[in-house]
Residue frames relative to the residue before (quaternion, step in Angstrom):
aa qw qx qy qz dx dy dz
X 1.0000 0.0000 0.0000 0.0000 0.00 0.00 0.00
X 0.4141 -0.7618 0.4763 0.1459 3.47 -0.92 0.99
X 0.0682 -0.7758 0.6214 0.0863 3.96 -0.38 0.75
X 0.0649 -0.7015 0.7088 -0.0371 2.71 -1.56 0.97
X 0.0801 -0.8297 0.5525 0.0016 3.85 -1.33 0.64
X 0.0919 -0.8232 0.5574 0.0564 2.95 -1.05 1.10
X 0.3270 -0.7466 0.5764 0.0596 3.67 -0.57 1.33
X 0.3263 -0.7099 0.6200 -0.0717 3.13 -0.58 1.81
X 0.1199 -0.8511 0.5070 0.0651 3.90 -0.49 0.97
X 0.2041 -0.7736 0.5642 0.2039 3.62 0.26 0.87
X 0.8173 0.1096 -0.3042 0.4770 3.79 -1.48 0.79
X 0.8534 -0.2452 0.3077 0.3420 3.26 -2.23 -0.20
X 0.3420 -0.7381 0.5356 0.2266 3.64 -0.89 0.76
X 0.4866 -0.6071 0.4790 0.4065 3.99 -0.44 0.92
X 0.5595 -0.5964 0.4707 0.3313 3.32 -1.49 0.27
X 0.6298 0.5218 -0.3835 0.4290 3.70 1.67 0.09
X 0.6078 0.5151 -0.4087 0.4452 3.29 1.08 -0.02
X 0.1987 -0.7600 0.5887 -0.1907 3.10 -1.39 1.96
X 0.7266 -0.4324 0.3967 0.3573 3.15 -1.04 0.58
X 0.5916 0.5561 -0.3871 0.4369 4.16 1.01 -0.52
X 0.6814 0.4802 -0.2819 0.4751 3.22 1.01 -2.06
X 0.6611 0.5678 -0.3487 0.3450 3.65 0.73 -0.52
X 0.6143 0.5231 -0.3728 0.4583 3.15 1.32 -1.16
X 0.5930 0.5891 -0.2683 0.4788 3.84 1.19 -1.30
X 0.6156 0.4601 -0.4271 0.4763 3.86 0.44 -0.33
X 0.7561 0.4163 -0.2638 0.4306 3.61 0.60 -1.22
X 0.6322 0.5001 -0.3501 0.4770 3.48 0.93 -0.23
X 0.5869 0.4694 -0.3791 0.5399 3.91 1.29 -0.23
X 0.6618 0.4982 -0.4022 0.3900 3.50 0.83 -0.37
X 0.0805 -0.9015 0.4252 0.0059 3.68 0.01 1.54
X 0.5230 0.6361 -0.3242 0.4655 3.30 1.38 -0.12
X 0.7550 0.3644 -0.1323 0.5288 4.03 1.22 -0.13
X 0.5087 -0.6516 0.4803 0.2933 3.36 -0.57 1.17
X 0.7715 -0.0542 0.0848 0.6282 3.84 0.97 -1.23
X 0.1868 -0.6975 0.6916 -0.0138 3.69 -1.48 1.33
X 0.1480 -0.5601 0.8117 -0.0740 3.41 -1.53 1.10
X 0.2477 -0.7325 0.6072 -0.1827 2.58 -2.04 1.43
X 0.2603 0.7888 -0.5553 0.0413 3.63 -0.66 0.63
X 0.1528 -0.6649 0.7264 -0.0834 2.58 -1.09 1.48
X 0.6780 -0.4176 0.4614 0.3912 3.82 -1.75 -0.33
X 0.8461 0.2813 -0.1165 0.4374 3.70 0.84 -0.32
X 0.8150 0.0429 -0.1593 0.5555 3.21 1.32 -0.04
X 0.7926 0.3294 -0.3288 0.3939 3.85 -1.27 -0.10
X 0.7475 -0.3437 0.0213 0.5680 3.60 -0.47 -0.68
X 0.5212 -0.5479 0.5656 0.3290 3.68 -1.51 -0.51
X 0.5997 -0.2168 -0.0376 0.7693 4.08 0.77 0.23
X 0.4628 -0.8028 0.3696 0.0688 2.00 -2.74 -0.03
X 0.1172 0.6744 -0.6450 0.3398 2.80 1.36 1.74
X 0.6809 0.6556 -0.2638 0.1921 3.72 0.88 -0.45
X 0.7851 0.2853 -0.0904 0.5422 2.38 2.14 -0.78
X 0.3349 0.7451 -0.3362 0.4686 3.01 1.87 0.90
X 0.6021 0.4316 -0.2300 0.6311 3.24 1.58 -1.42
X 0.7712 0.2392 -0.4595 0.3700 3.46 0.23 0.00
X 0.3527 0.6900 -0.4662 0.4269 3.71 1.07 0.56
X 0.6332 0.5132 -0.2617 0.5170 3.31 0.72 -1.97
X 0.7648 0.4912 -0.2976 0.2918 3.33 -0.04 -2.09
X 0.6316 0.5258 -0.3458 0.4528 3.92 1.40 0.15
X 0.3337 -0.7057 0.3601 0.5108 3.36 1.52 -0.09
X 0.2156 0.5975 -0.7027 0.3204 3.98 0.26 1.19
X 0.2794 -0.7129 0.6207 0.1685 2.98 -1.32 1.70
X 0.6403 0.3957 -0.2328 0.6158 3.76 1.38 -1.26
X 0.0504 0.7385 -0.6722 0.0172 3.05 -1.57 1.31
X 0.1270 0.7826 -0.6088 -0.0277 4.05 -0.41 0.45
X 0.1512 -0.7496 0.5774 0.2860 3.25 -1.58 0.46
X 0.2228 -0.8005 0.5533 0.0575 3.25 -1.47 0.52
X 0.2913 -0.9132 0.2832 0.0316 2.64 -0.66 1.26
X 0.2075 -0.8076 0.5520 -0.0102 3.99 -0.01 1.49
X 0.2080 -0.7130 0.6634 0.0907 3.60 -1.77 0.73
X 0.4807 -0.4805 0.6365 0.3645 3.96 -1.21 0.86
X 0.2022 -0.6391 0.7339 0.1100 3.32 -1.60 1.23
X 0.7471 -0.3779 0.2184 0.5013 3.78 -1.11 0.55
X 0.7048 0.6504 -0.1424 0.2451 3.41 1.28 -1.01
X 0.4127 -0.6327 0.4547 0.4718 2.79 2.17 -0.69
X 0.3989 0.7250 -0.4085 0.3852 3.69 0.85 0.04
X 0.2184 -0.6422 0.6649 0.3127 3.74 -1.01 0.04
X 0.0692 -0.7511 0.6374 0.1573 3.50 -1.40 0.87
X 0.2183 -0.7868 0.5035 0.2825 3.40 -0.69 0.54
X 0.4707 -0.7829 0.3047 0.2697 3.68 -0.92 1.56
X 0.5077 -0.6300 0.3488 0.4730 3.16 1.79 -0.56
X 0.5640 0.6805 -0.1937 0.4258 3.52 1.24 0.05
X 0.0844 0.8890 -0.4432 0.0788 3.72 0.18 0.86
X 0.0400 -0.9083 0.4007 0.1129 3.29 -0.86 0.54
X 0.4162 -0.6846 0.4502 0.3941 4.02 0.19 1.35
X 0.1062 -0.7400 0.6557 0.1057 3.72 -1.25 0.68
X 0.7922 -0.0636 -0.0575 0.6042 3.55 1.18 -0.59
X 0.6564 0.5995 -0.3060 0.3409 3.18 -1.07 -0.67
């Protein structure tokens, strides 16, 4: 079965976060074959949007999880997850 995650960012993205740091989050996420992101400034914008593009990879497991910008510009993860399919 194929997992996939999407990380749901709760408040304003910093003006340092960029499409790299994003690319670098999804690559730390080792437990999923493929990871979507939304934030205010980059990847998708909800997450039927980035579910269909989860599914549309053939990911049978999909959860989202849900992370907050620390002052630092950091992703925190809250620790909270939520099964969408699979």
């Amino acid at each position: 079965m194929k997992r996939g995650v999407i990380i749901y960012t709760a408040g304003e993205a910093p003006a340092s976060w960029t499409e790299d740091k994003e690319k670098l989050v999804k690559s730390s996420v080792i437990e999923a074959e493929a990871v979507e992101i939304i934030t205010t400034r980059t990847g998708h914008f909800d997450v039927l949007d980035a579910w269909w593009s989860l599914n549309s990879k053939g990911m049978d497991y999909i959860e989202c999880k849900l992370a907050m910008f620390t002052e630092d510009g950091e992703l925190n993860d809250m620790g909270r997850t939520l099964r969408l399919s699979g």
